[in-house]
C-alpha positions as CSV (number, residue, x, y, z in Angstrom):
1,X,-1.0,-10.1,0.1
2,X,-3.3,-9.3,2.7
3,X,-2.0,-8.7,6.1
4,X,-3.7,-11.0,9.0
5,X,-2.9,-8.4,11.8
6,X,-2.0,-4.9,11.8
7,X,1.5,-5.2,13.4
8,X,4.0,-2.3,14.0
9,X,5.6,-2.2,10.7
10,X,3.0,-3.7,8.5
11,X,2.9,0.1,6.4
12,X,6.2,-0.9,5.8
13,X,6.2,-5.0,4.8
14,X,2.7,-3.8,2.8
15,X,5.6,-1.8,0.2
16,X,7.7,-3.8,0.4
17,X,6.0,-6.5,-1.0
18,X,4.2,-4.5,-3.5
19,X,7.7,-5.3,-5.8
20,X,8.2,-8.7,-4.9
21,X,6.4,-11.4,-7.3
22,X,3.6,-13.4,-6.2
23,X,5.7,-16.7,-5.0
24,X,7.8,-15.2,-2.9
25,X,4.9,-13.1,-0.8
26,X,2.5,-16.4,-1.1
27,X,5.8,-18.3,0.3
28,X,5.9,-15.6,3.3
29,X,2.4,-16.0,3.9
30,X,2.8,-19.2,4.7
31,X,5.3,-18.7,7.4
32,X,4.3,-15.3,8.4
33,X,0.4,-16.2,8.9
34,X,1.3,-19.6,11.5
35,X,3.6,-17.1,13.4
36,X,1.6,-14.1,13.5
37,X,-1.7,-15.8,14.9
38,X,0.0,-18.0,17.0
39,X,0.8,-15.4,19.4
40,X,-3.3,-15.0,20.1
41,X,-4.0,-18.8,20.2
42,X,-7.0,-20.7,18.8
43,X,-9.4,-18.8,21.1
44,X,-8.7,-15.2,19.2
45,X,-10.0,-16.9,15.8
46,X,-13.7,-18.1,17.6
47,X,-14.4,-14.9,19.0
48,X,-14.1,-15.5,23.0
């Protein structure tokens, strides 16, 4: 899994996940991504 943002514990989740199998992190992602970039809005991803 690669980690959008470097957030405080992300040293942490990075092991952590490291023993989980590949579903379970791909079904994190897909909560985890939404939530994590949401906090910067759309204007973080173009740059401005």
């Amino acid at each position: 899994m690669k980690l959008v943002l470097e957030e405080e514990h992300h040293t942490v989740l990075r092991e952590e996940l490291a023993c989980w199998d590949g579903y379970v992190s791909s079904a994190l992602m897909a909560v985890e991504s939404v939530r994590a970039c949401a906090r910067f809005g759309p204007a973080r991803g173009r740059g401005r």
